[in-house]
C-alpha positions as CSV (number, residue, x, y, z in Angstrom):
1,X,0.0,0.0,0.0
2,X,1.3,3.7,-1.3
3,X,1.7,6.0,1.4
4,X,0.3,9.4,0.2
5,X,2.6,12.4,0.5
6,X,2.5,14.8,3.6
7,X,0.7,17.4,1.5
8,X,-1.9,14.7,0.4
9,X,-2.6,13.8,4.0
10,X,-3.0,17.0,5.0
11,X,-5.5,17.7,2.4
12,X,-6.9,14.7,3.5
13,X,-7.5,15.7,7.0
14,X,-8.8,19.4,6.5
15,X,-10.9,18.0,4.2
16,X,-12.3,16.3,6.8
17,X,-12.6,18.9,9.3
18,X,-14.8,21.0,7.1
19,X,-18.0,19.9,8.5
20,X,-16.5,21.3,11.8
21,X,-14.9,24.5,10.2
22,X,-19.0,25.2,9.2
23,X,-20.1,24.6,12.5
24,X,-17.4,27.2,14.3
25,X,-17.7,29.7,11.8
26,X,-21.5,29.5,12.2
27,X,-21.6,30.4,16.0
28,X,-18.6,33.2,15.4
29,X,-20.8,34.8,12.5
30,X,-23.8,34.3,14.8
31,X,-22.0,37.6,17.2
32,X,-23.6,40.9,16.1
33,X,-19.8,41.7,16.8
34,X,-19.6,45.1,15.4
35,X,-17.1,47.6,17.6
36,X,-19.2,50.8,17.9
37,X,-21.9,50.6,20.7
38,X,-23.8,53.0,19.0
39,X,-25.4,50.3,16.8
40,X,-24.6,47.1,18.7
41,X,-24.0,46.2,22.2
42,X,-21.0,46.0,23.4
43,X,-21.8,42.5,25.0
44,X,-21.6,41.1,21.6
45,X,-17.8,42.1,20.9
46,X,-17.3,40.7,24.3
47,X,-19.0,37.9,23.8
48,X,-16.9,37.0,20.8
49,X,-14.0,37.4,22.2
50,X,-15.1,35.3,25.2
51,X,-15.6,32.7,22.0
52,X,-12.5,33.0,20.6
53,X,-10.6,33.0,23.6
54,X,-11.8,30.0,24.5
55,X,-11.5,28.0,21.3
56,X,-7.6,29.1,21.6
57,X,-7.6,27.4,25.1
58,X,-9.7,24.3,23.4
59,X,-6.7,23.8,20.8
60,X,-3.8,24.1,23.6
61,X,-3.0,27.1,23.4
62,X,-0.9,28.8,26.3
63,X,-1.4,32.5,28.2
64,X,-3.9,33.4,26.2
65,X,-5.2,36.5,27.2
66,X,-8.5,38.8,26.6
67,X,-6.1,42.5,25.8
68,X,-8.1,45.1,27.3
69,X,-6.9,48.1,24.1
70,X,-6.4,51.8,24.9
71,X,-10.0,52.2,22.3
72,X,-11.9,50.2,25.1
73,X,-12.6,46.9,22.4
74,X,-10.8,43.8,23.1
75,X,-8.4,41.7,21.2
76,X,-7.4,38.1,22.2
77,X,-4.0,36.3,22.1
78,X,-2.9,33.1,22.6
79,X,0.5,31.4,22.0
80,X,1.7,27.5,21.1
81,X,5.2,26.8,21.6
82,X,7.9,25.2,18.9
83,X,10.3,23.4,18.7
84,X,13.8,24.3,20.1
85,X,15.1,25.7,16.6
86,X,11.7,26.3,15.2
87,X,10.8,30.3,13.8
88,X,7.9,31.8,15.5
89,X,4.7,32.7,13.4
90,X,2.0,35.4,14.3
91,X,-1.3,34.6,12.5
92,X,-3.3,37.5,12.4
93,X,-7.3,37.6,12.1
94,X,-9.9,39.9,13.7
95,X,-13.6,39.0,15.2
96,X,-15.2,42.4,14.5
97,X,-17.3,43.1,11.8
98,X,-18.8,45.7,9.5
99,X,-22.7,47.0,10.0
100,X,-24.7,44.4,8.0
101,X,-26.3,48.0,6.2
102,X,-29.5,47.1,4.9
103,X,-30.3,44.0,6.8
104,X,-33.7,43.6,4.3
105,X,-31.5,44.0,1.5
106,X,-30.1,40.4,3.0
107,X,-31.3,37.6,1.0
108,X,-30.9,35.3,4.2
109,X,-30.5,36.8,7.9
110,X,-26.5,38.9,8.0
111,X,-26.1,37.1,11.3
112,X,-26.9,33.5,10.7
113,X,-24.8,31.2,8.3
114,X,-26.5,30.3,5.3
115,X,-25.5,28.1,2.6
116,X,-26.5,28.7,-0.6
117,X,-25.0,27.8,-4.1
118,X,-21.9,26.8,-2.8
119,X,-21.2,29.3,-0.4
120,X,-21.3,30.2,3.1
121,X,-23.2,33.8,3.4
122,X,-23.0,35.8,6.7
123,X,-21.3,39.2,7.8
124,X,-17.9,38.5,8.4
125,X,-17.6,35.0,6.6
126,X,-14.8,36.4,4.8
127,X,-13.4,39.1,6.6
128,X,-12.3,38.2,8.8
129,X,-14.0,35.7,11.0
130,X,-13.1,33.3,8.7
131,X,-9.8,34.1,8.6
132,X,-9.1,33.0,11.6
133,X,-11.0,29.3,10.7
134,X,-8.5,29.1,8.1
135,X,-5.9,29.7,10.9
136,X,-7.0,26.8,13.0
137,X,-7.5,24.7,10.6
138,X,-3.6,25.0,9.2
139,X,-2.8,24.3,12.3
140,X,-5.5,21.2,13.2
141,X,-4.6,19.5,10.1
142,X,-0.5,20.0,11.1
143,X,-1.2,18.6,14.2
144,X,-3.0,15.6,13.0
145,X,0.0,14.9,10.6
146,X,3.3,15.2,12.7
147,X,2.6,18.4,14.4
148,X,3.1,22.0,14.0
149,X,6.6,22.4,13.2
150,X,7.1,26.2,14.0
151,X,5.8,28.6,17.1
152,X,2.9,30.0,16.9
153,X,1.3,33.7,18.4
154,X,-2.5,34.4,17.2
155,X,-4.1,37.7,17.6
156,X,-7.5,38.1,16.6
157,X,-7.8,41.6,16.6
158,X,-11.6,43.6,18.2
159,X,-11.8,46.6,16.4
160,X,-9.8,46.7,12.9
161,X,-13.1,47.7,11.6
162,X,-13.6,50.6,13.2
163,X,-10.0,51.9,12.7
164,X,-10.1,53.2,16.0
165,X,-6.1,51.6,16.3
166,X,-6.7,49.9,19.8
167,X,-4.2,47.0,18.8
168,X,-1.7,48.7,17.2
169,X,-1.4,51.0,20.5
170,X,-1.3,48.0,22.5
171,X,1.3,46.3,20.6
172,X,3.6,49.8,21.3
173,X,2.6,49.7,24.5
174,X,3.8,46.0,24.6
175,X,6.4,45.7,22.2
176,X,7.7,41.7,23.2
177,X,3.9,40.3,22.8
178,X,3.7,39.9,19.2
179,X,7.1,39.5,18.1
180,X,7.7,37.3,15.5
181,X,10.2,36.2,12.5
182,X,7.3,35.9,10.3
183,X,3.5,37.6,10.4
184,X,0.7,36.0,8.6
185,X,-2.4,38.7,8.0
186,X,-5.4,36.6,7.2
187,X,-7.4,39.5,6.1
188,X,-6.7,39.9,2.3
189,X,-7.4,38.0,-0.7
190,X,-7.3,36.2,-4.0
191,X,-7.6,38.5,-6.8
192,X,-10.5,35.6,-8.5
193,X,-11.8,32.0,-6.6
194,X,-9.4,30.0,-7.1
195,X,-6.0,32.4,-8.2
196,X,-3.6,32.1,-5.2
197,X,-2.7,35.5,-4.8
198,X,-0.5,37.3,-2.1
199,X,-0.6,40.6,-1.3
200,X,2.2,43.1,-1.7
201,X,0.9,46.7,-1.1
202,X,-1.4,48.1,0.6
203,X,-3.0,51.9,-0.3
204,X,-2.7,54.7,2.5
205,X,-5.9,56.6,3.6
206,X,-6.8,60.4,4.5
207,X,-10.3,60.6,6.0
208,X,-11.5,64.4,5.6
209,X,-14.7,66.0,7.1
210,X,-15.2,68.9,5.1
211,X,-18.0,71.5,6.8
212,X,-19.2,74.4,4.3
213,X,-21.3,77.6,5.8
214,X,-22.4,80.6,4.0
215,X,-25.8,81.8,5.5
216,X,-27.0,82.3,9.2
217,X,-30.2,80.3,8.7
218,X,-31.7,78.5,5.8
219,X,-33.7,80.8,3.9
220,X,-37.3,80.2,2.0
221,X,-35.7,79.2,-2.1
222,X,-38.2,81.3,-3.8
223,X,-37.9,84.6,-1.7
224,X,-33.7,84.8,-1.5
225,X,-32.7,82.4,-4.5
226,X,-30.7,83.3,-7.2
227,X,-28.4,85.8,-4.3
228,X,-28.4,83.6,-1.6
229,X,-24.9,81.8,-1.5
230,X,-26.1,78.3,-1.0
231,X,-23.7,75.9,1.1
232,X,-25.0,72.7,-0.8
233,X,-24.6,73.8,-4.0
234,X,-21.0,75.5,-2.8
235,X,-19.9,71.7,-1.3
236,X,-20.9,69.9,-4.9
237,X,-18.6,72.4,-6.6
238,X,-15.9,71.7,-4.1
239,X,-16.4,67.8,-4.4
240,X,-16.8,67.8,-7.9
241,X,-13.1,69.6,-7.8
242,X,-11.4,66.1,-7.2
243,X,-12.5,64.6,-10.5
244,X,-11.5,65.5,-13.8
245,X,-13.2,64.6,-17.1
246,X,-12.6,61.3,-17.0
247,X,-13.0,60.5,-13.4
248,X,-9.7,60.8,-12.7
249,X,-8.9,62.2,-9.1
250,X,-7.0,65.3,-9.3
251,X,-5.8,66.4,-6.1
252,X,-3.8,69.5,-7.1
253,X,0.0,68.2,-6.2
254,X,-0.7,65.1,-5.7
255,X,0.8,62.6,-8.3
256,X,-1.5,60.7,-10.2
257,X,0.7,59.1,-12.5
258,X,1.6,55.5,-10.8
259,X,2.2,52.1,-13.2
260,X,1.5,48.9,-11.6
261,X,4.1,46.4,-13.0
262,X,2.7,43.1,-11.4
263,X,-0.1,41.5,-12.4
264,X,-3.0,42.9,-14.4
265,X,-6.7,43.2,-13.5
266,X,-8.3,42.3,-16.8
267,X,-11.4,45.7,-17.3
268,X,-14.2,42.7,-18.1
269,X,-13.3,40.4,-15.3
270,X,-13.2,44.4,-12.7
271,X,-16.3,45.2,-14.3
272,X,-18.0,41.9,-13.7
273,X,-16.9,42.0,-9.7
274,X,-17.6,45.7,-9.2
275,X,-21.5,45.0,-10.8
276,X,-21.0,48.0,-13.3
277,X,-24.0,48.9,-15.2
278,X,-23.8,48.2,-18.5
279,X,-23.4,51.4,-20.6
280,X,-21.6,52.8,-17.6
281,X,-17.9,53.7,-18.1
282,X,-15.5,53.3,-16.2
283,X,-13.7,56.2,-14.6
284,X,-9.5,57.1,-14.7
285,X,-7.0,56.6,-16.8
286,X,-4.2,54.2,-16.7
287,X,-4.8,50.3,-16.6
288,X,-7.0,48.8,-14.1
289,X,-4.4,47.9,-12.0
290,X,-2.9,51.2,-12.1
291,X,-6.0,52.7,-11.0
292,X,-6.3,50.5,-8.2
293,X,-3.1,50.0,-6.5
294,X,-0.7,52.7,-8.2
295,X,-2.5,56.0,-7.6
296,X,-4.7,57.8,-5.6
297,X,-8.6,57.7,-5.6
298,X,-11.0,60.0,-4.1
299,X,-14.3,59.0,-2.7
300,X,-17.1,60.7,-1.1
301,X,-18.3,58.5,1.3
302,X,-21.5,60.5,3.0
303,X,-23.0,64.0,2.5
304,X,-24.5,65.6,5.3
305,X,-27.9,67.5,3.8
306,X,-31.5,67.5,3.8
307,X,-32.9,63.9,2.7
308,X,-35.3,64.1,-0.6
309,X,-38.4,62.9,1.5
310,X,-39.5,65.6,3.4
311,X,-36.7,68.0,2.1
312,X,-38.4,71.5,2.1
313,X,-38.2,74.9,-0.3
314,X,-35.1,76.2,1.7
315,X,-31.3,77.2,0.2
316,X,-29.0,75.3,3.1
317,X,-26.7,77.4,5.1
318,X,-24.8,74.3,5.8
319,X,-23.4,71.2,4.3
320,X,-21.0,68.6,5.2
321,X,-18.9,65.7,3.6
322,X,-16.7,62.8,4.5
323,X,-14.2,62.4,2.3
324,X,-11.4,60.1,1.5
325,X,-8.6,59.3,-0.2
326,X,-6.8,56.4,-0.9
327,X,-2.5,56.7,-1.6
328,X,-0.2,54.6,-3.2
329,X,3.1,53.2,-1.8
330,X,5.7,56.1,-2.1
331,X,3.3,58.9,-1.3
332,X,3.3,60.0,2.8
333,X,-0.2,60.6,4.1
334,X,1.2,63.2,5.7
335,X,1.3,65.3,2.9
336,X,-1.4,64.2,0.9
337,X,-3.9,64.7,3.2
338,X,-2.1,68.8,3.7
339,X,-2.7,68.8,-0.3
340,X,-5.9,67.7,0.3
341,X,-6.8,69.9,2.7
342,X,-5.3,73.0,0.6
343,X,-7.8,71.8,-2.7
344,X,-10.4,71.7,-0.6
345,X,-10.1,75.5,0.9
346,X,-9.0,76.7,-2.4
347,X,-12.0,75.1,-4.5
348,X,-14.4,77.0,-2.3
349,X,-16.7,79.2,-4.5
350,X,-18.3,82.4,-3.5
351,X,-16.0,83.0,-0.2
352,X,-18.0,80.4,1.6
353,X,-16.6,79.7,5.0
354,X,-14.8,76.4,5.1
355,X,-13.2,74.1,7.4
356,X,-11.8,70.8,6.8
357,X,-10.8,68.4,9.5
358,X,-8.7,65.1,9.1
359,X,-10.8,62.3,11.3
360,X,-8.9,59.7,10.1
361,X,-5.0,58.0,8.6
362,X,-3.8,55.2,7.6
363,X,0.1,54.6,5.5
364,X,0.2,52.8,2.9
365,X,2.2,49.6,2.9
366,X,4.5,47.3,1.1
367,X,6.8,44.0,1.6
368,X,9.8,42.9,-0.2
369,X,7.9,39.9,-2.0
370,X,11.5,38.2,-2.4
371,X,12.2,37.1,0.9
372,X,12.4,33.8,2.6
373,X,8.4,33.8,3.6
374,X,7.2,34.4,0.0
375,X,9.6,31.8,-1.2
376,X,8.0,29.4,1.2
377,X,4.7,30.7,0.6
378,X,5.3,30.2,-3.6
379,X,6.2,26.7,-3.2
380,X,3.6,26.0,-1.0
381,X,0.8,27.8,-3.5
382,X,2.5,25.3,-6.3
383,X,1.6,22.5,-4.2
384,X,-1.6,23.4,-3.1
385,X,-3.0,24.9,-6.3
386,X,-1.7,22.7,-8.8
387,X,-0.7,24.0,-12.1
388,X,-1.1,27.2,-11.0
389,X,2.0,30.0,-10.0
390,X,1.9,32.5,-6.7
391,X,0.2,35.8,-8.3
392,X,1.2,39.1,-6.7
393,X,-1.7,42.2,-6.7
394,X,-2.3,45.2,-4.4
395,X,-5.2,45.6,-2.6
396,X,-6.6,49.9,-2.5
397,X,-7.2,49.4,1.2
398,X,-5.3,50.0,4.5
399,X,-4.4,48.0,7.2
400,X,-2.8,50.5,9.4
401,X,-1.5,47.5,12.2
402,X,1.0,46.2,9.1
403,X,2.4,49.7,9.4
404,X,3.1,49.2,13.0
405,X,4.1,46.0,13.4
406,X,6.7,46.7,10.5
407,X,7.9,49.5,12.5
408,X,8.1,47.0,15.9
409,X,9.5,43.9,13.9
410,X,11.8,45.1,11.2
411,X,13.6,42.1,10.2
412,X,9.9,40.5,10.7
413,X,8.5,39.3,7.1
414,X,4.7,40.1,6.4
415,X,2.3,38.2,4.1
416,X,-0.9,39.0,2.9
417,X,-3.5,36.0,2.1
418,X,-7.2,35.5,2.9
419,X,-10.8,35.0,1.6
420,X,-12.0,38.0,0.3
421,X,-12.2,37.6,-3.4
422,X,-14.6,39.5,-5.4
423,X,-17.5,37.3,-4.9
424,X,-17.4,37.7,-1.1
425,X,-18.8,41.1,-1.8
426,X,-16.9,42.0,1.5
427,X,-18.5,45.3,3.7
428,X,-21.5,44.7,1.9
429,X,-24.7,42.9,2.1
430,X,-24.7,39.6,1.2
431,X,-21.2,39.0,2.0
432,X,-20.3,35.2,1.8
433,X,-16.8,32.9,1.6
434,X,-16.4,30.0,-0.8
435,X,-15.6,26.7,1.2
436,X,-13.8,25.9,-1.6
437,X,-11.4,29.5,-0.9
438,X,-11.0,28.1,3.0
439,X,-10.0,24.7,2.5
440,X,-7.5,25.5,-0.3
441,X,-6.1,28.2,1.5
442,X,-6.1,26.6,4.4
443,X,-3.6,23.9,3.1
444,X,-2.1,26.3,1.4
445,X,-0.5,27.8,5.3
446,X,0.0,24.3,6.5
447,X,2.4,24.1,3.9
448,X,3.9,27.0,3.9
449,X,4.5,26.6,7.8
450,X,6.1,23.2,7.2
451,X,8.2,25.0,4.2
452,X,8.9,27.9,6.2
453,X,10.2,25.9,9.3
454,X,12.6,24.0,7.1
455,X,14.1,27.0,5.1
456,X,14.7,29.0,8.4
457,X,16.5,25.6,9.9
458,X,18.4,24.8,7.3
459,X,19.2,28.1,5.9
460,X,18.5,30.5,8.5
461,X,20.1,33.5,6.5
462,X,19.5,31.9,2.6
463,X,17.0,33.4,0.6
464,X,17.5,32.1,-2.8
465,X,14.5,30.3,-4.3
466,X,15.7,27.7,-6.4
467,X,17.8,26.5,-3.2
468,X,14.7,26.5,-1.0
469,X,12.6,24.8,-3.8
470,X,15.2,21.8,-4.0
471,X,14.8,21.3,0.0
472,X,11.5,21.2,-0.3
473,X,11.6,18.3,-2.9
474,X,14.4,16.6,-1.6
475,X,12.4,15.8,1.8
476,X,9.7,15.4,-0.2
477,X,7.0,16.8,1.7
478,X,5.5,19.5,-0.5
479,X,4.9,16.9,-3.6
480,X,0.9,17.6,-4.9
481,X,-1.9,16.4,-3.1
């Protein structure tokens, strides 16, 4: 009788352990765990961090801990020892969610896993609760098939949501805790089902409020129109400012003119996933890709004005915005968000009074994708995708803890993988994950860990591929399932 490879056997066994992945991800999604009390209680954060800790505990793990974070959420760590010689891993995930929005708009309840035509749909199914199911089961399946070959930390973060920083002011605060030669952020994504994709950069944000005023009072439309300065009309001049022709934002100083030289985002396969109308073009310049992860983008994300039902005959003397913008690699938010702030003032018609305020930052990111981690994490893509080669995108969001624990760990490696593909229609309503995603993926960081493990032992300061890539066949461990 043959005995199948160690990467068929662990294929085997999360296979297996599906049924069980369902069930956990089920009760986590069940938490209403969204981190501003103003919508959900509290007690349902807590409570899902009570959860998490204790499922740590239920897989062995050692001082795990409920952190109580300077925003007031909580995050929850937990740590597995290695062996003697072994590199330490931090797998990152986080419990909190984004408002379901519309829950009618749901076609089954945001809060309650439901499967339907293949997939799993519930908030937070794929980002990030079940980011940190793919986690545990890596580390099940290694367990079941010789054992976890390298340290392990887990944070599942309470409040990346909300942005409000809480972990990354804990980890300054307590610099030894997360540690680690490698960091493993389970809160990206494939750029389609089924292309193993890592993620090298990560977009910077500037979020402005933007408060226009030109009249004491509102004033009756038909009596004072047509004088009146009107603060509405003032703030659509200002925000249609950061567009040109073409949609492209034009921030005045800020470059625009970024090439992304990995791979390419195909315009029918980014209109399909973004639901474009048909007829409706597209807006910028520049490939798809360039647009994306490359160069800024402006987006007004809420107006503050009088609703259409039961709007009255009045010219505003006030208006707000929320604006933001989203910055490349290579461009400090720091000074973006000063040139933002100078458009702004200086796009003002009619010497409105303005006042912009920055509520909200986040740098943009990047990792040296040829370093010993991506090496193992290519080889182990090969194996568990067959046929298929590690694909390297951007993402146009921010995950402001990279930033930090960069600055903390600088000779610690970062990678970007997770289940939020296109069709998980992430932070909005119907969000799902394909169980298809979390099982691959899932074997896809078992391997890497047993990869990883043996390139840092045997070559603790070798980063050359092809050397890592005969290791790996020599012991034969990373053959296809």
């Amino acid at each position: 009788m043959t005995t199948p490879s160690p990467a068929t056997a662990l294929a085997e066994t999360i296979a297996s352990l599906m049924p069980r992945a369902r069930t956990e991800l089920a009760e986590l999604v069940a938490f209403r765990s969204v981190a501003d009390p103003a919508q959900f209680p509290k007690s349902e954060c807590e409570a899902a961090a009570k959860w998490v800790a204790d499922l740590l505990r239920a897989e062995g793990f050692r001082d795990v801990a409920l952190l109580d974070t300077p925003d007031g959420t909580q995050s929850v760590y937990g740590c597995l020892p290695g062996p003697a010689d072994a590199p330490t891993v931090l797998l990152y995930a986080h419990y909190d969610v984004q408002p379901p929005l519309d829950e009618s708009a749901w076609l089954s309840p945001p809060f309650e896993l439901t499967e339907r035509d293949g997939r799993w749909y519930g908030r937070g199914a794929a980002d990030c609760k079940g980011g940190l199911i793919m986690h545990m089961l890596a580390l099940r399946a290694l367990r079941a098939n010789g054992g976890i070959p390298v340290g392990v930390k887990v944070v599942v973060e309470g409040s990346e949501e909300q942005g409000t920083g809480g972990l990354q002011q804990y980890a300054e605060q307590h610099p030894e805790l997360l540690s680690a030669d490698t960091i493993v952020i389970g809160d990206a994504g494939n750029l389609r089902a089924g292309l193993p994709t890592v993620t090298a950069t990560l977009r910077g944000m500037a979020l402005m409020r933007v408060e226009v005023n030109t009249l004491e009072d509102n004033l009756h439309s038909g009596q004072f129109g047509g004088a009146a300065p009107d603060a509405l009309a003032a703030l659509i001049r200002v925000l249609d400012s950061l567009r040109d022709e073409d949609g492209s934002t034009t921030v005045e100083g800020l470059a625009a003119d970024g090439v992304w030289e990995g791979l390419q985002y195909q315009e029918q396969n980014f209109r399909r996933d973004a639901g474009v109308l048909e007829g409706v073009a597209l807006t910028g310049s520049g490939t798809i890709a360039d647009r994306l992860w490359a160069r800024p983008s402006v987006t007004v994300l809420g107006i503050d004005c009088p609703p259409v039902t039961g709007a009255t005959a009045s010219i505003q003397a006030f208006a707000c915005a929320l604006v933001s913008l989203r910055v490349p690699p290579g461009t400090e938010v720091v000074e973006a968000a000063a040139l933002l702030t100078a458009h702004l003032e200086a796009k003002v018609p009619w010497g409105a009074r303005v006042a912009v305020e920055q509520v909200g930052q986040g740098q943009p990111f990047q990792v040296d994708t040829t370093s010993p981690a991506y090496t193992s994490m290519a080889e182990a893509i090969r194996v568990a995708y067959p046929g298929d080669e590690m694909q390297i995108a951007g993402q146009g969001f921010s995950i402001p803890l990279c930033n930090t624990l960069a600055s903390l760990y600088p000779k610690a490696e970062i990678l970007l993988i997770g289940l939020s593909e296109p069709k998980a229609q992430i932070h909005g309503v119907n969000e799902s994950v394909s169980p298809q995603e979390l099982e691959r993926l899932s074997l896809t960081e078992a391997l890497f860990l047993i990869g990883y493990a043996d390139l840092k032992r045997s070559c603790p300061d070798q980063s050359d591929e092809g050397q890592h890539r005969d290791l790996a066949l020599s012991r034969g461990g990373l053959s296809g399932p």
